[in-house]
C-alpha positions as CSV (number, residue, x, y, z in Angstrom):
1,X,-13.6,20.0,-9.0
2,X,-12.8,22.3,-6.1
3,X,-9.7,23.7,-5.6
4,X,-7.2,22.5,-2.5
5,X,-4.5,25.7,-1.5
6,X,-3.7,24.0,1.0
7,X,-2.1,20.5,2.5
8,X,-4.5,18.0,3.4
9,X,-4.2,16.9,7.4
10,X,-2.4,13.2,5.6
11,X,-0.1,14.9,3.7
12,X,0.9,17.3,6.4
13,X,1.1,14.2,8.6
14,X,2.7,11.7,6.3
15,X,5.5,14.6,5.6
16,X,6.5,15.0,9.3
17,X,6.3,11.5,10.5
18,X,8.3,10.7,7.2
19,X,10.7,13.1,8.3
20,X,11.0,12.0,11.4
21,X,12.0,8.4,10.3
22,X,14.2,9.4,7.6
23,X,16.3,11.5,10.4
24,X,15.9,8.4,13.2
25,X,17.4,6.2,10.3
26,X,19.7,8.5,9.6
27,X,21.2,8.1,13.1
28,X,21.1,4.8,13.2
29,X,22.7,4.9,9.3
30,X,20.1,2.0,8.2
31,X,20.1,3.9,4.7
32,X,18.3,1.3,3.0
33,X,15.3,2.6,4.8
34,X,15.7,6.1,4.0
35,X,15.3,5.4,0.7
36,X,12.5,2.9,1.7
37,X,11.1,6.6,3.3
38,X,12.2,8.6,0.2
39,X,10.3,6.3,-2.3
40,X,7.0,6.3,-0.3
41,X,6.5,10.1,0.0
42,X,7.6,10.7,-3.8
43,X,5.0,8.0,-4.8
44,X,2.7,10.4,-2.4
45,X,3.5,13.4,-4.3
46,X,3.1,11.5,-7.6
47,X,-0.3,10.4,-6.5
48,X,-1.1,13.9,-6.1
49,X,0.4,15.6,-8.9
50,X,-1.8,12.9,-11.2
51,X,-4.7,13.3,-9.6
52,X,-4.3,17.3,-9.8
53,X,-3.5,16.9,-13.5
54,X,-5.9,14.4,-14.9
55,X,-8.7,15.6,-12.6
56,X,-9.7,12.2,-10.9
57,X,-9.2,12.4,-6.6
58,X,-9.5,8.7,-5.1
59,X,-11.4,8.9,-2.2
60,X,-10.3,10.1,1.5
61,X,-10.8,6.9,3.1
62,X,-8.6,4.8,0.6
63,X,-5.9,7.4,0.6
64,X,-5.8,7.0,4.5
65,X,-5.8,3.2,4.4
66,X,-2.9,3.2,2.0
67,X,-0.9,5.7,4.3
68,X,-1.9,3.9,7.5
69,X,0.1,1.0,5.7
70,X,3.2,2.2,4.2
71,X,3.5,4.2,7.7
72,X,2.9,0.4,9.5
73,X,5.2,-1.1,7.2
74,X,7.6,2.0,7.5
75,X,7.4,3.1,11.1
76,X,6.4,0.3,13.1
77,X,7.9,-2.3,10.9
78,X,11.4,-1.1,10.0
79,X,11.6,1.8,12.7
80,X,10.5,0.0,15.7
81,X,11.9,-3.6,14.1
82,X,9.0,-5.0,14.4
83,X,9.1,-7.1,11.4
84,X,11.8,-8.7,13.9
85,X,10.1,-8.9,17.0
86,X,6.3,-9.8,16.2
87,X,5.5,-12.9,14.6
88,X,2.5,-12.2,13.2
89,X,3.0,-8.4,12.2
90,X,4.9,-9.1,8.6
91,X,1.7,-11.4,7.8
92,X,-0.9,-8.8,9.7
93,X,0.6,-6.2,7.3
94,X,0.3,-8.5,3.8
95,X,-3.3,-8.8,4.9
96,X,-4.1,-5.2,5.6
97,X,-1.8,-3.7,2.7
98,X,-3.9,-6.0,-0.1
99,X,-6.9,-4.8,1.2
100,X,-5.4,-1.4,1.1
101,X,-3.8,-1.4,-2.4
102,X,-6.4,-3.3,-3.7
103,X,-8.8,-0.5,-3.1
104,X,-6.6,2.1,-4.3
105,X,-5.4,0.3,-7.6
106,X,-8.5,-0.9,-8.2
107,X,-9.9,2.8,-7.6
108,X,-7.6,4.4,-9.9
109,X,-8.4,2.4,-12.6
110,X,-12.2,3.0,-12.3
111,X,-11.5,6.9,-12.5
112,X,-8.8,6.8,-15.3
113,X,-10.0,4.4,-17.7
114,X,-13.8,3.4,-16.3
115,X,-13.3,-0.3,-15.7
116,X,-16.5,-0.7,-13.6
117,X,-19.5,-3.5,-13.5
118,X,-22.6,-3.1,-12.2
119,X,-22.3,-6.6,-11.4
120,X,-21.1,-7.7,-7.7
121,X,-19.1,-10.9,-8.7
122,X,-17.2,-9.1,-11.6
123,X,-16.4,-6.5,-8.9
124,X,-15.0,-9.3,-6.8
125,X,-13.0,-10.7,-9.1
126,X,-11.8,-7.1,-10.9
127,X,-10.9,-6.1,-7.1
128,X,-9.3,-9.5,-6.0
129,X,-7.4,-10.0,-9.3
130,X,-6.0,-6.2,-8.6
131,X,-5.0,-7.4,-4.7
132,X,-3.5,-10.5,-5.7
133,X,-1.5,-8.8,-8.8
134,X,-0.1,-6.0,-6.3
135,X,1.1,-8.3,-3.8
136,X,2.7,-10.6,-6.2
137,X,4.7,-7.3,-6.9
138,X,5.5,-6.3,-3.9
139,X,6.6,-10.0,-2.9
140,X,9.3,-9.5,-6.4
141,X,10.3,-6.0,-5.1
142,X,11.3,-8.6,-1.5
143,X,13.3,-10.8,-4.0
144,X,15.0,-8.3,-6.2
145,X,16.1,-5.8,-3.0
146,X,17.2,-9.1,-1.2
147,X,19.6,-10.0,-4.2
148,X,21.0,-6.4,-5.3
149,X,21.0,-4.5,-1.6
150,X,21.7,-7.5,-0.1
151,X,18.5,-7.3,2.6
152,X,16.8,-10.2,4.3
153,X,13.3,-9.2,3.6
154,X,12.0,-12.6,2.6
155,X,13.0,-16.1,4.8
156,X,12.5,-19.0,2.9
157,X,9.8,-20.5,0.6
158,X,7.1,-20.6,3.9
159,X,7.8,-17.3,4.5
160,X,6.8,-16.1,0.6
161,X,3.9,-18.5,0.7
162,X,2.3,-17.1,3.9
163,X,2.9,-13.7,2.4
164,X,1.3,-14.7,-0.6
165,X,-1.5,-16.4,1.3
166,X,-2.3,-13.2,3.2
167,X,-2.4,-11.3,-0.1
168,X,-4.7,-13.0,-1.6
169,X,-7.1,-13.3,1.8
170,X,-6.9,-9.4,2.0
171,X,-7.4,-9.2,-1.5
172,X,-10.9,-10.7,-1.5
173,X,-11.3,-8.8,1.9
174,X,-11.6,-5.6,-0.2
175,X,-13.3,-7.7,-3.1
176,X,-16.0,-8.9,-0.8
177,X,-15.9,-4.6,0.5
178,X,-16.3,-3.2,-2.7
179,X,-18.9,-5.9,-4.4
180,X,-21.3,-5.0,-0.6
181,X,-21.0,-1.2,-1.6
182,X,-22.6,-1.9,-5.3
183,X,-26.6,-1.3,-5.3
184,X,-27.0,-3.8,-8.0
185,X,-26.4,-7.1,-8.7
């Protein structure tokens, strides 16, 4: 494996613009979000410090689409509001974060403990399962920040179900991806 001395350019962009919105939130004293900020860029820095130690490296691309999202969700969603003032962004975002996190979960797993099929429908269904679990998890992290913080993240049971909906369509998005990448059947 080669050695990296130095920061990649989506570390050293993820650690400014993280800055940057943990500082604009601090302004505006929405605290919940710093932490939302906090959390994101320590789960970065765990995602390095594993991959250094167990020597396994997920793939540029996936590593981009994963920071693409949480800087969506984090930026443009909570920074800009736009969760507020875009209909369709909240549902945009379940979409393109499954896809996302489906890729990297699913990744992971093939590099740390080999679960990989030659076989395009297992794929699918490996990849999709992984999509669908993730945003299940995500939708309980909604519930349980909304009771204890007291934040209005989820509005009613249409609300979960089109976030759940969106999940599971960008879950076999990247199931349908990965399974079109195998050579064999």
């Amino acid at each position: 494996m080669k050695k990296n001395n130095g920061l990649s350019p989506e570390a050293v962009f993820l650690t400014i613009t993280l800055f940057l919105a943990a500082m604009g939130f601090l302004v505006r004293r929405e605290y919940n979000f710093i932490y939302n900020s906090i959390v994101i860029y320590f789960g970065y820095l765990l995602l390095n410090y594993l991959e250094s130690r167990n020597k396994f490296k997920v793939k540029r691309y996936i590593r981009v689409l994963v920071i693409i999202t949480v800087l969506l969700h984090n930026i443009f969603g909570q920074y800009f509001n736009m969760y507020k003032t875009i209909i369709w962004f909240d549902k945009m975002l379940h979409l393109f974060g499954t896809f996302s996190f489906a890729l990297f979960f699913s990744s992971i797993l093939e590099l740390t403990i080999g679960i990989s099929h030659e076989s395009k429908i297992y794929t699918f269904i490996m990849v999709t399962s992984i999509g669908v679990t993730v945003g299940v998890f995500l939708e309980n992290i909604e519930f349980i920040l909304d009771v204890f913080m007291k934040t209005k993240t989820q509005h009613g049971v249409k609300d979960i179900n089109l976030d759940l909906i969106f999940n599971v369509v960008g879950s076999a998005i990247a199931g349908v991806f990965l399974s079109l990448r195998k050579n064999n059947v």
